[in-house]
N, C-alpha and C positions, 0 to 999 in steps of 0.2 A: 842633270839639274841645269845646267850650263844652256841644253835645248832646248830648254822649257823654258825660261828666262827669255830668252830670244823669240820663243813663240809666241808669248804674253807680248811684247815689248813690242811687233810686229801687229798683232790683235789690238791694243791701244792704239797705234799709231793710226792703223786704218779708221777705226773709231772715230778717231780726234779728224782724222780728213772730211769724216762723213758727219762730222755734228750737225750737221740741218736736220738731213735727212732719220737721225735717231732724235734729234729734239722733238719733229711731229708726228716721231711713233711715241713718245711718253704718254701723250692722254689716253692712249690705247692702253698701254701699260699698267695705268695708273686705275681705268676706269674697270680691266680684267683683276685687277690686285683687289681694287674693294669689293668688287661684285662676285668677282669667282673662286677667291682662295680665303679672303678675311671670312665667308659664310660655311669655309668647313669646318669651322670651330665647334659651331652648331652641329656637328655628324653626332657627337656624343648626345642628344637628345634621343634618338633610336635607342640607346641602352642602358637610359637611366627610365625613372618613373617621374616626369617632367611634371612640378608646378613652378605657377609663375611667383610664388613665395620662393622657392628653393633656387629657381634660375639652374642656369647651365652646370654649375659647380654643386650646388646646395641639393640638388636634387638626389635622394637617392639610385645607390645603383640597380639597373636589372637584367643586365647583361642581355642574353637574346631572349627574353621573354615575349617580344612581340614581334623577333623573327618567327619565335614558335605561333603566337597567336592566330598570324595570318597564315600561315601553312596549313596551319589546324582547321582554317578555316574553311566551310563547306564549301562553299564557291570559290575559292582559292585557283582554282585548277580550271575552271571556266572563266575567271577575269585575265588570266596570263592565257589563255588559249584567244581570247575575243583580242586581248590587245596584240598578238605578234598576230594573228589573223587581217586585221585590218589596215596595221603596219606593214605588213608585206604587200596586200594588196596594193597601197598605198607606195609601197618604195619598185612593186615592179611594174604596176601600171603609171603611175604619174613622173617617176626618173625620168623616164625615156620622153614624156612630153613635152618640158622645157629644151630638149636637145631636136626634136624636131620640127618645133617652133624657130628654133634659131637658125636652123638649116633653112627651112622654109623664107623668111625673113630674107635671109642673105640671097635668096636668087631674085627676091623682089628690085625691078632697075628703075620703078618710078619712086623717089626718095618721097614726097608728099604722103603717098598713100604706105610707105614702109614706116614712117614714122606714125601714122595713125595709126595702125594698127597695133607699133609696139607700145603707143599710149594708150589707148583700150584695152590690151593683155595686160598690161602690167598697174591699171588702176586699185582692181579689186584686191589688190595687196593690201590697200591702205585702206580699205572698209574692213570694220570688224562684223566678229564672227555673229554678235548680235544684229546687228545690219542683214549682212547675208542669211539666215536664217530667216529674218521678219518677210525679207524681198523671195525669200523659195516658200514659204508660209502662203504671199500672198498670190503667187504667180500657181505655185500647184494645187492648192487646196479646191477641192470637187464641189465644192458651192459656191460657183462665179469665178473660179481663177481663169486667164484668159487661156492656160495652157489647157483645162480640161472643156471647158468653152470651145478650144479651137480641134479637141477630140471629136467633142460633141458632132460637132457642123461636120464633122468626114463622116459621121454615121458609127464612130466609138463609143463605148460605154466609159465613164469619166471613172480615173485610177486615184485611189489614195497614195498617192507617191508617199509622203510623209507617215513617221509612224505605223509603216508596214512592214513588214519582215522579208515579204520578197520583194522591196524594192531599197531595204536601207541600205547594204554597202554600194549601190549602186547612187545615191543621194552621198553617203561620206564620202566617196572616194571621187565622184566627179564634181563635186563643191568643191574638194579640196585642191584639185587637178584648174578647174577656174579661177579660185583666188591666187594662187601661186603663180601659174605655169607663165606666165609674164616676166615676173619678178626675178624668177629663177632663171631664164633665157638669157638675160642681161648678163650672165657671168658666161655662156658661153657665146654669146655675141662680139663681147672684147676679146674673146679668146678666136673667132674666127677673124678678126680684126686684126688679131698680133699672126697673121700666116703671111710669109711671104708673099708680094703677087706676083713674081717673078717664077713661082711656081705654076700659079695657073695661065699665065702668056706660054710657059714651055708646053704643058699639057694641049694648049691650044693649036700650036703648032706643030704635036704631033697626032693632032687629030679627035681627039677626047671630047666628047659633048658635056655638058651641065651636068648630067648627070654621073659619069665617068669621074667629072673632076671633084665632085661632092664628095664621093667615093674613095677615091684614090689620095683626093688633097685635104679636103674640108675635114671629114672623119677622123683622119689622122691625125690633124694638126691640135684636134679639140681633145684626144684622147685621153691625154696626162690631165685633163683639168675634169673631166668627167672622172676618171678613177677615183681623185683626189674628194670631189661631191661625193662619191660614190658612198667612199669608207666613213665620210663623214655623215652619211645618210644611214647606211647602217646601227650607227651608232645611238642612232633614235628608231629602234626596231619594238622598244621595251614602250616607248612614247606615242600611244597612238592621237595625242592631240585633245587635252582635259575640254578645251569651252567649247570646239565643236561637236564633240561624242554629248557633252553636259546638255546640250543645246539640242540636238535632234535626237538625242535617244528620249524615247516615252514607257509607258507600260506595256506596251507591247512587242518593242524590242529591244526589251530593259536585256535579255538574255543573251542577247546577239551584241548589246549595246555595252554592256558591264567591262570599263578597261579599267587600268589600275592608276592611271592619271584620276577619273575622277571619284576613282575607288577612295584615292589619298586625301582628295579634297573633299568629299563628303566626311571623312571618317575625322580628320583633323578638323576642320573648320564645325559642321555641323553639328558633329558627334564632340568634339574638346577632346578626344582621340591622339594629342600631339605625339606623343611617342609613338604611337601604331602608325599612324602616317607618314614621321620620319623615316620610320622601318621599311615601310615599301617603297618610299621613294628612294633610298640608300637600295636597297635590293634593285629596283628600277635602275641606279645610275653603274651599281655591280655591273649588272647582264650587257651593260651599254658598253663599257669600259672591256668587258671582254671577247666582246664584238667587233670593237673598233683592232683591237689589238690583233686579232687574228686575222679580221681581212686584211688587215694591213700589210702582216707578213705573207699572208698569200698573194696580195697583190706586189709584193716587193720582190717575190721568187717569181711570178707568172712574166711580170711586165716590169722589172726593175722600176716603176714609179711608188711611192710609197709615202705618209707623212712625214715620216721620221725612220 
């Protein structure tokens, strides 16, 4: 009792030395409290039969009747197969792109032309996905786009990129690898930043070329914070991205295109579906939740780095 007293006492005290530095984590705090924990109140909407007369409380109850609903459901079993399909595509092709942009980056020695470049990679973060979509609409479409225009003149027949089945994961997942791979690079840029250089002056001196030292110093240094994106990336394995699937899926690769992102917003918004739609995004945030958790501990046995 006596050690714990002491330990508390020790734990304040540090506290109190560091109030700056917790004062300007409060609106973090403050803004994860209303946003991310005051809205699980609403989880009980999945298991009652939600009207906006009865509200959260007043609603009858219906326990899992629309975990049943959506199981039941015909296509149940191809929307969770198209969303971890395109998700994985997504988490093992485009991970690894932001880490070799930042590598790349770092051996750039004229600063002018390194910082154009990481301000061009990192724009299309801030264009939305309506944006990006209208500009692949107008750049790929076979009647005048410049891209099948510029097929044309080599003597190619003009592709419907869009709207086609053998070219969609190849449009989600390299739209989505563009608008990102910038934005994301910046977290391992500071992280190539915080490496000693007194590392790479020794490697130099015993010989090691650019490449050698990427290798042996850069990789290494950036590891802990890639594992750490990693398990965090995982954890959206269930999420394949509602306004871009919303956006480029059509009738023709409605089958290929069917995730459970916009499975939920069709069926809730559209359809007035509220409970059904809570249900899969609650099941959605389940699978996520036990994803994160497991890589976690694997990554905490393999590489002792770990969230928690």
């Amino acid at each position: 009792m006596i050690k714990q007293r002491i330990t508390n006492h020790r734990l304040m005290k540090r506290i109190w030395q560091h109030k700056l530095f917790y004062l300007f984590m409060l609106p973090g705090i403050v803004w994860f409290f209303l946003f991310s924990y005051v809205p699980l109140y609403g989880i009980q909407v999945a298991f009652r039969d939600y009207t906006f007369v009865g509200g959260f409380t007043g609603s009858p109850w219906a326990g899992f009747k629309y975990f049943e609903q959506f199981f039941n459901y015909y296509q149940s079993g191809d929307i969770i197969r198209n969303t971890v399909i395109i998700s994985l595509m997504k988490l093992l092709i485009g991970f690894p792109m932001p880490i070799i942009l930042a590598l790349l980056l770092n051996e750039v020695r004229k600063l002018k032309f390194k910082k154009t470049i990481q301000t061009l990679s990192y724009l299309p973060y801030f264009v939305s996905w309506i944006v990006v979509v209208t500009l692949m609409q107008r750049l790929l479409t076979p009647y005048g786009g410049p891209v099948n225009d510029l097929l044309g003149s080599l003597g190619t027949e003009s592709i419907q990129f869009l709207n086609n089945p053998t070219w969609f994961y190849q449009m989600i997942v390299g739209s989505d690898i563009w608008k990102n791979i910038g934005w994301n690079s910046i977290i391992f840029m500071a992280a190539i930043a915080g490496i000693d250089q007194q590392l790479y002056e020794a490697a130099k001196m015993d010989g090691a070329g650019r490449f050698r030292q990427m290798w042996h110093i850069t990789l290494p240094g950036i590891r802990n914070v890639a594992i750490i994106l990693f398990i965090l990336a995982v954890g959206n394995l269930m999420s394949a991205g509602y306004e871009q699937l919303l956006l480029l899926n059509g009738p023709a690769t409605a089958s290929m295109g069917s995730v459970l992102d916009v499975h939920a917003i069709n069926s809730g918004i559209r359809e007035g579906r509220l409970s059904y739609a809570a249900a899969v995004g609650l099941f959605q945030s389940i699978i996520g939740l036990i994803l994160v958790l497991t890589v976690n501990r694997i990554a905490r046995k393999v590489s002792d780095v770990s969230l928690f």
